[in-house]
C-alpha positions in Angstrom: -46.4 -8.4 31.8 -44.8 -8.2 34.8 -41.5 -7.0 33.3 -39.6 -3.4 34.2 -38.9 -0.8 31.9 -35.4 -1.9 32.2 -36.1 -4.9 31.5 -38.2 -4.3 28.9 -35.8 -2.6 27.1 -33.3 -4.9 27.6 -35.7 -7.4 25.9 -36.3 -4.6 23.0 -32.4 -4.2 22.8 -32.0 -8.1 22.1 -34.6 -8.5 19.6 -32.6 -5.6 17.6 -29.0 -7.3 18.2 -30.4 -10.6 16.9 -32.6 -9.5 13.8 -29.5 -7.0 12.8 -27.2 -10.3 12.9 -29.2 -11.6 10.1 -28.1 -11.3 6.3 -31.4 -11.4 4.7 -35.0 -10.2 5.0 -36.8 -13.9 5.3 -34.7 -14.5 8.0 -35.4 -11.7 10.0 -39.1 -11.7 9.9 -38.7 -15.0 11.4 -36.3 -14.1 13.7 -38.3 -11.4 14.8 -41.8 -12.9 15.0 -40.5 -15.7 17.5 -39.1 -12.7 19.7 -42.4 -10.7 19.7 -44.7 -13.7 20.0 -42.2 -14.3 23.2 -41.8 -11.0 24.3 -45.7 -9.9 24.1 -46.5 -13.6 25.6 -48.6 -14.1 22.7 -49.9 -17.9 21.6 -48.7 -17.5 18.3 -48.0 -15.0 15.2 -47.1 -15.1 11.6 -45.1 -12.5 9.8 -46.3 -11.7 6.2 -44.6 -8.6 3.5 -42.7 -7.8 0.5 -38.8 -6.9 -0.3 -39.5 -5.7 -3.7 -41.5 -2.5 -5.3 -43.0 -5.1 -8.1 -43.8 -7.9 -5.4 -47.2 -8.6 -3.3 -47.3 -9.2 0.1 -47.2 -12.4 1.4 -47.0 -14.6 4.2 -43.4 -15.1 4.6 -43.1 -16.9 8.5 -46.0 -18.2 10.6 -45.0 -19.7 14.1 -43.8 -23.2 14.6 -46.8 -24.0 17.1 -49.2 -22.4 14.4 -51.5 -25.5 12.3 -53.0 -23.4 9.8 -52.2 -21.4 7.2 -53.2 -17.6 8.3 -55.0 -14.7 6.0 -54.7 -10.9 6.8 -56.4 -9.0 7.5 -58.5 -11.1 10.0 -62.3 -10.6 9.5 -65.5 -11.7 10.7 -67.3 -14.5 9.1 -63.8 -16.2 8.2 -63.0 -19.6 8.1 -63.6 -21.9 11.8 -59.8 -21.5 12.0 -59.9 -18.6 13.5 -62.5 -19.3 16.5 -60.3 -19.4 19.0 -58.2 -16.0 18.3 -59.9 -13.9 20.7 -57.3 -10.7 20.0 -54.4 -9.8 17.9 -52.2 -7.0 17.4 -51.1 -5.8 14.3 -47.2 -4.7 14.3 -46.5 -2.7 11.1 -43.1 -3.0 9.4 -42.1 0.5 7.7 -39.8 3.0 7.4 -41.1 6.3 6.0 -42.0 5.7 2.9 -41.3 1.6 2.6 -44.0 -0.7 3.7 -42.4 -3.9 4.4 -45.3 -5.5 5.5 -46.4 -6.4 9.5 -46.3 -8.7 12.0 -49.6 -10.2 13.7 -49.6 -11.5 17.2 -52.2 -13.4 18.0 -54.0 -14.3 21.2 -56.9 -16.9 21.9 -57.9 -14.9 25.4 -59.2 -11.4 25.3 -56.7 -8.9 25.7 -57.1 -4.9 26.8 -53.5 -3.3 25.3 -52.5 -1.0 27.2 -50.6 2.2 25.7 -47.1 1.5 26.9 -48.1 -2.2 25.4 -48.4 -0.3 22.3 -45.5 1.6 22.3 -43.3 -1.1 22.6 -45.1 -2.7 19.7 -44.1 0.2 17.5 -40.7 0.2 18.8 -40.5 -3.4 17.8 -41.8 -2.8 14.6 -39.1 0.2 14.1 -36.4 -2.4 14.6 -37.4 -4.6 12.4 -38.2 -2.3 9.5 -34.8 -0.1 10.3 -33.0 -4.1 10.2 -34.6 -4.4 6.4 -33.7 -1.1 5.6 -30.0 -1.6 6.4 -29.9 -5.2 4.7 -31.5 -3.4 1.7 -29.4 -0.8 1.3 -25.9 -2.8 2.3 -27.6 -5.7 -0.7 -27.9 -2.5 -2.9 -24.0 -1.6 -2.1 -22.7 -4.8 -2.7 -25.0 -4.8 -6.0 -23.3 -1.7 -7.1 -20.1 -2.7 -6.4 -20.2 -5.7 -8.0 -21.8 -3.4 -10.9 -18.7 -1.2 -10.5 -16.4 -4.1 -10.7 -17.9 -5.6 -14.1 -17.7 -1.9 -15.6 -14.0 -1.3 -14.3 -13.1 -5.2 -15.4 -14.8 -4.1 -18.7 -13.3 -0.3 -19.4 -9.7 -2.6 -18.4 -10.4 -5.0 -21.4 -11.9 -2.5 -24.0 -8.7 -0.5 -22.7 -6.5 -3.2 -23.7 -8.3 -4.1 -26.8 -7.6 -0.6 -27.7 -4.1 -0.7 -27.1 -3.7 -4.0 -28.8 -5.2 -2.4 -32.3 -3.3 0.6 -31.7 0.2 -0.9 -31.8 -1.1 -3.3 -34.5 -1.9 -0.3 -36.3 1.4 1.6 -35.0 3.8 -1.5 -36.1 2.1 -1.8 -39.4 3.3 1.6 -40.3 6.3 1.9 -39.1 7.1 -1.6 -41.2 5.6 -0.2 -43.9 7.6 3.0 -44.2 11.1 1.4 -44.3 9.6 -1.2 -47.1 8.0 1.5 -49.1 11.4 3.0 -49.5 13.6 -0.7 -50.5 10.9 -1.4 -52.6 10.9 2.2 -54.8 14.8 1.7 -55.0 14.6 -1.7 -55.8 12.1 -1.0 -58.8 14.7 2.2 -60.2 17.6 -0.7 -59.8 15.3 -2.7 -62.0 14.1 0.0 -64.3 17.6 0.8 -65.2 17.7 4.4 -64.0 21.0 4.0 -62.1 23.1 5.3 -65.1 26.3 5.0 -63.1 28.4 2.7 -60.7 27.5 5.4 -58.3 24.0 5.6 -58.3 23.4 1.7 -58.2 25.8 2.0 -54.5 23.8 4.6 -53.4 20.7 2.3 -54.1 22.6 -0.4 -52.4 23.3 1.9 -49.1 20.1 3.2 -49.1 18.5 -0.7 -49.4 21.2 -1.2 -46.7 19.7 1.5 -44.0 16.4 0.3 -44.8 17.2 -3.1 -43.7 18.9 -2.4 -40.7 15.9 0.0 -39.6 13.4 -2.5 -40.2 15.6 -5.0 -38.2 15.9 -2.4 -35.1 11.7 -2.1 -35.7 11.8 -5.9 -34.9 13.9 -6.2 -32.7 12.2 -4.2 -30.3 8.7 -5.4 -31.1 10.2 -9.0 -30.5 11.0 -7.3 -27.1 8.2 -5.4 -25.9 5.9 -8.4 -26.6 7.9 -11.2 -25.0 6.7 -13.1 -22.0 9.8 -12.5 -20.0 9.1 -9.8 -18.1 9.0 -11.3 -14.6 12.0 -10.8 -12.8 12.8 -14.8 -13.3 12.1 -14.5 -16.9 15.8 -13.3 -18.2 19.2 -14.7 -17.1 21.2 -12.4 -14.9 24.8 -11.4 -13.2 26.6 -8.8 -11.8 27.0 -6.0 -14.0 29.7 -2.9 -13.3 27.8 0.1 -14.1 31.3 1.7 -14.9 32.0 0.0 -17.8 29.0 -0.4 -19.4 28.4 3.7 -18.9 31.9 3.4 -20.7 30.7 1.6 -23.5 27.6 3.2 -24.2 29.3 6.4 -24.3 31.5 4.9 -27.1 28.8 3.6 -29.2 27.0 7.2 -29.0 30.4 9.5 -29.8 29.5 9.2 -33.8 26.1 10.6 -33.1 26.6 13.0 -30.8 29.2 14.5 -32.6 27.1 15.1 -35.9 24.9 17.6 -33.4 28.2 18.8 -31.2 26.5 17.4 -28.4 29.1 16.4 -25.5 28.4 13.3 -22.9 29.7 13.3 -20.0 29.9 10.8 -17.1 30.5 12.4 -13.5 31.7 10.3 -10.7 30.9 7.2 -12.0 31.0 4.8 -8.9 32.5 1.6 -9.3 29.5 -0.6 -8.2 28.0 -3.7 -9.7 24.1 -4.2 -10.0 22.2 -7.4 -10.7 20.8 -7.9 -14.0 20.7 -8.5 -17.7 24.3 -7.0 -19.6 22.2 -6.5 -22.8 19.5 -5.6 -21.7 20.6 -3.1 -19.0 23.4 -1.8 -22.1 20.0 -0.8 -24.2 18.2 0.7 -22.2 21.1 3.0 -21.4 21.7 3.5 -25.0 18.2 4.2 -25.7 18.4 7.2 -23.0 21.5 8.5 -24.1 20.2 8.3 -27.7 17.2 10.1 -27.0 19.1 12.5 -25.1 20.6 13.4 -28.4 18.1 13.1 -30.8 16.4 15.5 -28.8 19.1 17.6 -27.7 20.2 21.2 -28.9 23.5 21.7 -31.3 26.4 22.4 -28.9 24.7 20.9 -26.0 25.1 18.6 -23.2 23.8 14.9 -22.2 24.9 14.1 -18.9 24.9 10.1 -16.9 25.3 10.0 -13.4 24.7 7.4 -10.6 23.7 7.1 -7.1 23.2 4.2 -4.7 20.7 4.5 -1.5 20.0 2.2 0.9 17.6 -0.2 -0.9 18.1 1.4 -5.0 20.3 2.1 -7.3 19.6 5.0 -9.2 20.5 5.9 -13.3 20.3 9.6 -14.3 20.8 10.9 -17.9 19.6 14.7 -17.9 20.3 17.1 -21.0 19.8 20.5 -22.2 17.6 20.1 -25.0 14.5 21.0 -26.9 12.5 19.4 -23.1 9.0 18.0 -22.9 5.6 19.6 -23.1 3.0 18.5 -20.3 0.6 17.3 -23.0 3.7 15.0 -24.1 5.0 14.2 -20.7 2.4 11.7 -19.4 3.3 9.6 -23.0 6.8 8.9 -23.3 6.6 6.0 -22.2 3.7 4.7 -24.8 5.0 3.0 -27.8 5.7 4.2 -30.6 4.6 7.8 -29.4 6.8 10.2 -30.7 6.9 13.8 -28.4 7.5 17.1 -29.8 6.7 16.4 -33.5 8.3 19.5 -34.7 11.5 17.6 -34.5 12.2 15.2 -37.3 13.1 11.7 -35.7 14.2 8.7 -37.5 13.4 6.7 -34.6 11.2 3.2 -34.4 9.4 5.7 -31.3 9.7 2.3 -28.7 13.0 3.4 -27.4 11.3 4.5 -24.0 8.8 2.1 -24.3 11.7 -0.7 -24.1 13.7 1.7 -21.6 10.6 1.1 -19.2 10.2 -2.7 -20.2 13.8 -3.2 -18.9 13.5 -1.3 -16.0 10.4 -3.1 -14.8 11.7 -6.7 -15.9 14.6 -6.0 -13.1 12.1 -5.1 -10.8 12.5 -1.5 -11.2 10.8 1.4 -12.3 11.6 4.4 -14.5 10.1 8.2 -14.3 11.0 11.8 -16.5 10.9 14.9 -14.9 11.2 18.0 -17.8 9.4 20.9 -19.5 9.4 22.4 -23.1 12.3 24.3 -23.6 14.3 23.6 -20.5 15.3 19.8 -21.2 14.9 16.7 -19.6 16.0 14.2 -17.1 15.1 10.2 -16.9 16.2 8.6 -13.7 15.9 4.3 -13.6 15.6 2.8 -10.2 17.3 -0.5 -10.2 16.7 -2.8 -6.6 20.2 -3.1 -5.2 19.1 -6.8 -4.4 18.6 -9.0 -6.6 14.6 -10.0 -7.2 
Protein backbone atom coordinates (compact mmCIF):
# COMPACT_ATOMS: atom_id res chain seq x y z
CA UNK A 1 0.00 0.00 0.00
CA UNK A 2 1.12 3.03 -1.03
CA UNK A 3 -1.40 5.04 0.83
CA UNK A 4 -0.63 7.94 3.72
CA UNK A 5 -1.66 7.84 7.15
CA UNK A 6 -4.07 10.39 6.19
CA UNK A 7 -5.22 8.76 3.77
CA UNK A 8 -5.54 5.73 5.36
CA UNK A 9 -7.52 7.03 7.83
CA UNK A 10 -9.71 8.74 5.62
CA UNK A 11 -10.29 5.27 4.08
CA UNK A 12 -10.85 3.77 7.78
CA UNK A 13 -13.25 6.81 8.41
CA UNK A 14 -15.47 5.87 5.31
CA UNK A 15 -15.68 2.23 5.92
CA UNK A 16 -17.25 3.42 9.50
CA UNK A 17 -19.69 6.19 7.91
CA UNK A 18 -20.93 3.48 5.44
CA UNK A 19 -21.34 0.28 7.71
CA UNK A 20 -23.03 2.76 10.55
CA UNK A 21 -25.56 3.78 7.66
CA UNK A 22 -26.83 0.29 7.64
CA UNK A 23 -29.93 -0.93 9.63
CA UNK A 24 -29.07 -4.43 10.07
CA UNK A 25 -26.15 -6.80 10.91
CA UNK A 26 -26.24 -8.95 7.38
CA UNK A 27 -25.93 -5.93 5.73
CA UNK A 28 -23.12 -4.64 7.29
CA UNK A 29 -20.79 -7.57 7.17
CA UNK A 30 -21.31 -7.21 3.54
CA UNK A 31 -20.86 -3.88 3.44
CA UNK A 32 -17.82 -4.11 5.28
CA UNK A 33 -16.06 -7.08 3.64
CA UNK A 34 -16.23 -5.33 0.16
CA UNK A 35 -14.53 -2.25 1.89
CA UNK A 36 -11.67 -4.30 3.52
CA UNK A 37 -11.16 -6.65 0.62
CA UNK A 38 -10.75 -3.03 -1.25
CA UNK A 39 -8.99 -1.32 1.26
CA UNK A 40 -6.24 -4.23 2.14
CA UNK A 41 -6.12 -4.82 -1.87
CA UNK A 42 -7.07 -8.30 -1.12
CA UNK A 43 -8.38 -10.83 -4.12
CA UNK A 44 -11.26 -11.74 -2.23
CA UNK A 45 -12.95 -12.33 1.40
CA UNK A 46 -15.92 -13.73 2.96
CA UNK A 47 -17.47 -12.52 6.20
CA UNK A 48 -18.92 -15.39 8.48
CA UNK A 49 -20.68 -14.77 12.48
CA UNK A 50 -23.64 -14.86 14.61
CA UNK A 51 -26.19 -12.01 16.02
CA UNK A 52 -27.68 -14.18 18.59
CA UNK A 53 -26.34 -16.01 22.07
CA UNK A 54 -28.30 -19.32 20.86
CA UNK A 55 -27.01 -19.15 17.16
CA UNK A 56 -23.77 -20.77 15.41
CA UNK A 57 -21.54 -19.08 13.33
CA UNK A 58 -21.97 -19.02 9.89
CA UNK A 59 -20.90 -17.76 6.72
CA UNK A 60 -23.14 -14.81 6.24
CA UNK A 61 -21.27 -12.81 2.90
CA UNK A 62 -18.52 -14.14 0.67
CA UNK A 63 -17.28 -11.70 -2.14
CA UNK A 64 -18.96 -11.36 -5.45
CA UNK A 65 -15.74 -12.48 -7.47
CA UNK A 66 -15.49 -15.55 -4.92
CA UNK A 67 -16.68 -19.32 -6.89
CA UNK A 68 -16.67 -21.35 -3.91
CA UNK A 69 -18.25 -21.77 -0.98
CA UNK A 70 -15.43 -20.98 1.94
CA UNK A 71 -14.74 -23.01 5.46
CA UNK A 72 -13.01 -21.36 8.51
CA UNK A 73 -10.72 -21.89 9.79
CA UNK A 74 -8.50 -22.53 6.71
CA UNK A 75 -6.31 -25.79 7.17
CA UNK A 76 -3.91 -27.84 5.53
CA UNK A 77 -4.92 -30.85 3.65
CA UNK A 78 -8.36 -28.99 2.71
CA UNK A 79 -10.29 -29.31 -0.29
CA UNK A 80 -8.20 -28.22 -4.00
CA UNK A 81 -10.28 -25.01 -3.59
CA UNK A 82 -8.08 -23.52 -1.60
CA UNK A 83 -4.64 -24.01 -3.72
CA UNK A 84 -4.33 -20.84 -4.85
CA UNK A 85 -4.84 -18.80 -1.37
CA UNK A 86 -1.30 -18.21 -0.62
CA UNK A 87 -2.24 -15.84 2.73
CA UNK A 88 -5.12 -14.54 4.53
CA UNK A 89 -5.77 -12.38 7.41
CA UNK A 90 -8.12 -13.08 9.85
CA UNK A 91 -10.19 -9.72 11.05
CA UNK A 92 -11.97 -10.55 14.33
CA UNK A 93 -15.43 -8.87 15.00
CA UNK A 94 -15.88 -8.31 18.93
CA UNK A 95 -16.60 -5.99 21.38
CA UNK A 96 -15.48 -7.04 24.89
CA UNK A 97 -17.32 -9.65 25.67
CA UNK A 98 -19.48 -10.27 22.14
CA UNK A 99 -17.95 -12.31 19.50
CA UNK A 100 -19.62 -11.39 16.42
CA UNK A 101 -17.64 -13.45 14.39
CA UNK A 102 -14.58 -12.30 11.70
CA UNK A 103 -13.85 -11.31 8.55
CA UNK A 104 -11.17 -13.32 6.27
CA UNK A 105 -9.20 -11.64 3.55
CA UNK A 106 -7.72 -13.64 1.42
CA UNK A 107 -4.83 -13.41 -0.92
CA UNK A 108 -3.52 -15.92 -3.72
CA UNK A 109 0.26 -14.27 -3.51
CA UNK A 110 2.37 -14.50 -0.36
CA UNK A 111 1.99 -11.69 1.80
CA UNK A 112 4.54 -10.41 4.85
CA UNK A 113 1.88 -8.07 7.08
CA UNK A 114 3.38 -5.59 8.33
CA UNK A 115 2.36 -4.22 11.98
CA UNK A 116 0.75 -0.94 10.99
CA UNK A 117 -1.02 -3.48 8.34
CA UNK A 118 -2.23 -5.09 11.36
CA UNK A 119 -3.35 -2.28 13.26
CA UNK A 120 -5.52 -1.04 10.80
CA UNK A 121 -6.98 -4.51 10.57
CA UNK A 122 -8.00 -4.29 14.15
CA UNK A 123 -9.20 -0.90 13.76
CA UNK A 124 -11.41 -2.12 11.03
CA UNK A 125 -12.58 -4.87 12.95
CA UNK A 126 -13.44 -2.30 15.92
CA UNK A 127 -15.81 -0.55 13.50
CA UNK A 128 -17.48 -3.10 12.48
CA UNK A 129 -18.11 -4.86 15.83
CA UNK A 130 -18.86 -1.20 17.59
CA UNK A 131 -21.51 -0.81 14.13
CA UNK A 132 -23.24 -4.31 15.43
CA UNK A 133 -23.19 -3.25 18.80
CA UNK A 134 -25.03 -0.03 18.22
CA UNK A 135 -27.67 -1.80 15.69
CA UNK A 136 -28.05 -4.35 18.58
CA UNK A 137 -28.65 -2.27 21.16
CA UNK A 138 -30.91 0.50 19.15
CA UNK A 139 -33.02 -3.19 17.80
CA UNK A 140 -33.11 -3.92 21.60
CA UNK A 141 -34.67 -0.23 22.29
CA UNK A 142 -37.08 -0.32 19.74
CA UNK A 143 -37.97 -3.97 21.07
CA UNK A 144 -38.52 -2.54 24.47
CA UNK A 145 -40.46 0.09 23.37
CA UNK A 146 -42.60 -1.61 21.45
CA UNK A 147 -42.71 -3.94 24.67
CA UNK A 148 -43.57 -0.71 26.62
CA UNK A 149 -46.22 0.19 24.25
CA UNK A 150 -48.22 -3.25 24.33
CA UNK A 151 -47.91 -3.06 28.31
CA UNK A 152 -49.15 0.67 28.42
CA UNK A 153 -51.93 -0.17 25.52
CA UNK A 154 -52.69 -3.11 27.87
CA UNK A 155 -52.70 -1.37 31.62
CA UNK A 156 -55.07 1.45 29.31
CA UNK A 157 -57.64 -1.41 28.42
CA UNK A 158 -57.55 -3.43 31.80
CA UNK A 159 -57.92 0.31 33.18
CA UNK A 160 -60.99 0.75 31.28
CA UNK A 161 -62.30 -2.62 31.79
CA UNK A 162 -62.13 -1.75 35.35
CA UNK A 163 -63.88 1.35 35.17
CA UNK A 164 -66.52 -0.18 32.98
CA UNK A 165 -67.39 -2.88 35.89
CA UNK A 166 -67.04 -0.39 38.40
CA UNK A 167 -69.82 1.96 37.24
CA UNK A 168 -71.78 -1.24 36.25
CA UNK A 169 -71.37 -2.15 39.73
CA UNK A 170 -71.87 1.62 41.00
CA UNK A 171 -75.23 2.12 38.80
CA UNK A 172 -76.58 -1.09 39.95
CA UNK A 173 -76.65 0.14 43.43
CA UNK A 174 -77.59 3.27 43.33
CA UNK A 175 -80.86 1.83 41.20
CA UNK A 176 -81.26 -0.54 43.59
CA UNK A 177 -81.49 1.58 46.69
CA UNK A 178 -84.34 3.87 45.48
CA UNK A 179 -86.29 0.48 44.29
CA UNK A 180 -85.74 -1.26 47.49
CA UNK A 181 -87.53 1.56 49.18
CA UNK A 182 -90.94 1.84 46.48
CA UNK A 183 -91.03 -1.74 46.59
CA UNK A 184 -91.13 -2.12 50.78
CA UNK A 185 -93.92 0.74 50.69
CA UNK A 186 -95.63 -0.73 47.92
CA UNK A 187 -95.81 -4.21 49.79
CA UNK A 188 -97.20 -2.22 53.44
CA UNK A 189 -99.83 -0.43 50.80
CA UNK A 190 -100.67 -3.98 49.84
CA UNK A 191 -100.49 -5.59 53.24
CA UNK A 192 -102.98 -3.13 54.51
CA UNK A 193 -100.88 -1.47 57.25
CA UNK A 194 -101.74 2.03 56.14
CA UNK A 195 -104.58 2.32 58.79
CA UNK A 196 -105.33 5.86 57.78
CA UNK A 197 -105.84 8.36 54.77
CA UNK A 198 -102.61 9.69 56.00
CA UNK A 199 -100.38 7.03 56.07
CA UNK A 200 -101.44 5.66 52.50
CA UNK A 201 -100.22 9.68 51.22
CA UNK A 202 -97.26 9.37 52.95
CA UNK A 203 -96.66 6.02 51.07
CA UNK A 204 -97.70 7.82 47.95
CA UNK A 205 -95.05 10.82 48.59
CA UNK A 206 -92.50 8.62 49.60
CA UNK A 207 -93.20 6.24 46.24
CA UNK A 208 -93.22 9.81 44.65
CA UNK A 209 -89.39 10.83 45.78
CA UNK A 210 -88.33 7.48 44.92
CA UNK A 211 -89.43 7.90 41.45
CA UNK A 212 -88.10 11.09 40.86
CA UNK A 213 -84.61 9.99 42.37
CA UNK A 214 -84.45 7.09 40.24
CA UNK A 215 -85.32 9.35 37.25
CA UNK A 216 -82.41 11.97 38.17
CA UNK A 217 -80.12 8.44 38.55
CA UNK A 218 -81.05 7.99 34.76
CA UNK A 219 -80.91 10.84 33.57
CA UNK A 220 -77.47 11.43 34.29
CA UNK A 221 -76.27 7.93 33.34
CA UNK A 222 -78.14 8.57 29.96
CA UNK A 223 -75.69 11.59 29.95
CA UNK A 224 -72.44 10.52 31.08
CA UNK A 225 -72.63 7.52 28.53
CA UNK A 226 -73.74 9.40 25.43
CA UNK A 227 -71.69 9.65 22.29
CA UNK A 228 -71.97 13.39 22.13
CA UNK A 229 -69.27 14.57 23.70
CA UNK A 230 -67.31 16.13 20.71
CA UNK A 231 -67.80 19.70 20.53
CA UNK A 232 -70.11 18.99 17.24
CA UNK A 233 -72.13 16.50 19.07
CA UNK A 234 -74.83 18.97 20.93
CA UNK A 235 -76.69 21.86 19.30
CA UNK A 236 -75.56 25.28 20.53
CA UNK A 237 -76.22 29.37 20.84
CA UNK A 238 -75.39 32.17 22.62
CA UNK A 239 -76.14 31.88 26.11
CA UNK A 240 -76.08 35.15 28.64
CA UNK A 241 -74.37 33.98 31.66
CA UNK A 242 -76.44 36.63 33.64
CA UNK A 243 -79.60 35.07 33.39
CA UNK A 244 -78.95 31.67 33.64
CA UNK A 245 -76.72 32.55 37.10
CA UNK A 246 -80.20 34.13 37.78
CA UNK A 247 -82.04 31.24 37.33
CA UNK A 248 -80.09 28.73 38.90
CA UNK A 249 -79.92 30.82 41.85
CA UNK A 250 -83.82 30.51 41.91
CA UNK A 251 -84.08 26.96 41.56
CA UNK A 252 -81.44 26.52 44.58
CA UNK A 253 -83.20 29.27 47.15
CA UNK A 254 -85.56 26.20 48.62
CA UNK A 255 -82.40 24.25 49.44
CA UNK A 256 -80.25 26.52 50.60
CA UNK A 257 -82.58 27.95 52.81
CA UNK A 258 -83.27 24.56 54.76
CA UNK A 259 -79.25 24.87 55.77
CA UNK A 260 -79.36 28.92 56.01
CA UNK A 261 -76.88 28.92 53.38
CA UNK A 262 -76.84 32.38 51.40
CA UNK A 263 -75.83 32.52 47.43
CA UNK A 264 -74.66 35.28 46.15
CA UNK A 265 -73.69 36.44 42.65
CA UNK A 266 -70.98 39.36 42.51
CA UNK A 267 -70.59 41.43 39.44
CA UNK A 268 -72.14 39.29 37.23
CA UNK A 269 -71.01 40.57 33.74
CA UNK A 270 -73.36 40.72 31.10
CA UNK A 271 -71.58 38.52 28.49
CA UNK A 272 -72.84 35.70 26.31
CA UNK A 273 -70.85 32.41 25.83
CA UNK A 274 -71.42 29.68 23.13
CA UNK A 275 -73.04 26.57 24.10
CA UNK A 276 -75.69 24.22 25.17
CA UNK A 277 -78.67 26.36 27.59
CA UNK A 278 -79.38 22.95 29.32
CA UNK A 279 -76.56 21.68 29.52
CA UNK A 280 -74.49 24.77 30.65
CA UNK A 281 -77.81 25.45 33.32
CA UNK A 282 -76.81 21.80 35.01
CA UNK A 283 -73.82 21.94 35.30
CA UNK A 284 -74.16 25.23 37.19
CA UNK A 285 -76.86 23.72 39.25
CA UNK A 286 -74.84 20.80 40.01
CA UNK A 287 -72.02 23.14 41.49
CA UNK A 288 -74.23 25.32 43.32
CA UNK A 289 -75.94 22.21 44.69
CA UNK A 290 -72.94 20.68 45.80
CA UNK A 291 -71.86 23.84 47.25
CA UNK A 292 -74.74 23.30 49.53
CA UNK A 293 -74.94 19.93 50.27
CA UNK A 294 -71.66 20.34 51.41
CA UNK A 295 -71.73 23.55 52.96
CA UNK A 296 -71.94 24.64 56.69
CA UNK A 297 -75.38 25.97 58.45
CA UNK A 298 -75.26 29.80 58.12
CA UNK A 299 -72.77 29.73 55.39
CA UNK A 300 -71.99 31.04 52.11
CA UNK A 301 -71.90 29.74 48.32
CA UNK A 302 -70.59 32.26 46.20
CA UNK A 303 -70.78 32.50 41.68
CA UNK A 304 -68.58 34.76 40.11
CA UNK A 305 -67.31 35.25 36.48
CA UNK A 306 -64.38 36.43 34.66
CA UNK A 307 -63.44 36.70 30.90
CA UNK A 308 -59.57 36.65 29.64
CA UNK A 309 -58.42 36.93 26.47
CA UNK A 310 -59.08 33.38 25.03
CA UNK A 311 -61.66 31.86 28.28
CA UNK A 312 -64.27 32.45 30.08
CA UNK A 313 -64.04 31.51 33.46
CA UNK A 314 -67.08 30.10 36.16
CA UNK A 315 -66.26 30.22 39.89
CA UNK A 316 -68.55 28.87 42.66
CA UNK A 317 -66.44 28.90 45.98
CA UNK A 318 -68.02 28.25 49.58
CA UNK A 319 -67.32 27.97 53.08
CA UNK A 320 -68.04 24.52 53.92
CA UNK A 321 -67.09 21.28 55.35
CA UNK A 322 -63.81 21.44 52.19
CA UNK A 323 -62.03 18.49 50.70
CA UNK A 324 -59.46 16.07 51.97
CA UNK A 325 -56.36 15.39 49.61
CA UNK A 326 -57.16 11.68 49.68
CA UNK A 327 -60.69 12.94 48.22
CA UNK A 328 -59.46 15.76 46.09
CA UNK A 329 -57.92 13.83 43.19
CA UNK A 330 -61.69 11.95 42.94
CA UNK A 331 -64.35 14.36 42.57
CA UNK A 332 -64.59 14.09 39.53
CA UNK A 333 -65.07 10.05 39.38
CA UNK A 334 -68.58 8.94 39.22
CA UNK A 335 -70.45 8.21 41.60
CA UNK A 336 -67.67 8.90 44.21
CA UNK A 337 -69.05 10.44 47.02
CA UNK A 338 -66.09 12.68 49.26
CA UNK A 339 -66.19 13.16 52.84
CA UNK A 340 -68.49 10.26 53.80
CA UNK A 341 -69.17 11.55 57.27
CA UNK A 342 -71.76 13.68 55.58
CA UNK A 343 -75.02 12.02 54.69
CA UNK A 344 -75.76 12.92 50.93
CA UNK A 345 -78.87 11.93 49.07
CA UNK A 346 -77.14 12.51 45.96
CA UNK A 347 -76.85 10.07 42.68
CA UNK A 348 -72.71 11.06 43.42
CA UNK A 349 -72.39 11.98 39.18
CA UNK A 350 -73.14 15.55 39.76
CA UNK A 351 -69.28 16.40 39.13
CA UNK A 352 -68.86 13.73 37.03
CA UNK A 353 -71.51 15.40 34.61
CA UNK A 354 -70.13 18.98 35.74
CA UNK A 355 -66.81 17.75 33.97
CA UNK A 356 -68.71 15.95 30.96
CA UNK A 357 -70.29 19.43 30.18
CA UNK A 358 -67.38 21.31 30.59
CA UNK A 359 -65.24 19.11 28.29
CA UNK A 360 -68.24 18.65 25.58
CA UNK A 361 -67.77 22.68 25.08
CA UNK A 362 -64.27 22.28 24.75
CA UNK A 363 -63.46 23.24 28.17
CA UNK A 364 -62.10 21.92 31.22
CA UNK A 365 -62.95 22.09 34.87
CA UNK A 366 -60.45 21.89 38.09
CA UNK A 367 -61.20 22.22 42.39
CA UNK A 368 -58.85 23.81 44.47
CA UNK A 369 -59.92 23.12 48.46
CA UNK A 370 -58.84 21.46 51.79
CA UNK A 371 -60.75 19.75 54.66
CA UNK A 372 -62.19 22.21 56.75
CA UNK A 373 -61.59 25.34 54.83
CA UNK A 374 -64.05 24.82 51.86
CA UNK A 375 -63.92 24.72 48.33
CA UNK A 376 -63.77 26.36 44.98
CA UNK A 377 -64.61 24.85 41.26
CA UNK A 378 -63.68 27.17 38.54
CA UNK A 379 -65.06 25.95 34.55
CA UNK A 380 -63.06 27.28 31.74
CA UNK A 381 -65.40 27.78 28.89
CA UNK A 382 -63.43 28.82 25.14
CA UNK A 383 -64.71 32.27 24.42
CA UNK A 384 -64.86 31.01 20.74
CA UNK A 385 -66.95 28.82 19.69
CA UNK A 386 -65.23 25.11 18.90
Amino acid sequence: MTWSIIEKLKMINQIALKIMAEGDNISIIKIATEEVVKFFEADFGFGWGKFKVNDEYKIVYKSLNMNFHPNFPLQKNQSSIYKDIKSYITIPIHYFDHSYGSIVLCYKKKRDFSEEILALVETAGNIVAQSITINWLLENEQKALTLAEKQKATEILLYQEKLKNEFIANATHELRTPLAIMKGNIGLAKQGKAKSLQSINNIIDDIDEETDHLSAIISDLALLTSNSKQPDGIPKEKINLKSLVRDVIERCKSLAHKKNISIIAKNIPNINVFGNKSYLEKMLLNLVKNSVMYGNKNGLTEISINKSKKFITITVADNGVGISKDDLAHVFDRFYRGDKSHSTSGTGLGLAIVKWIAEAHGGSVNVKSALHKGATFSVYLPIKAK
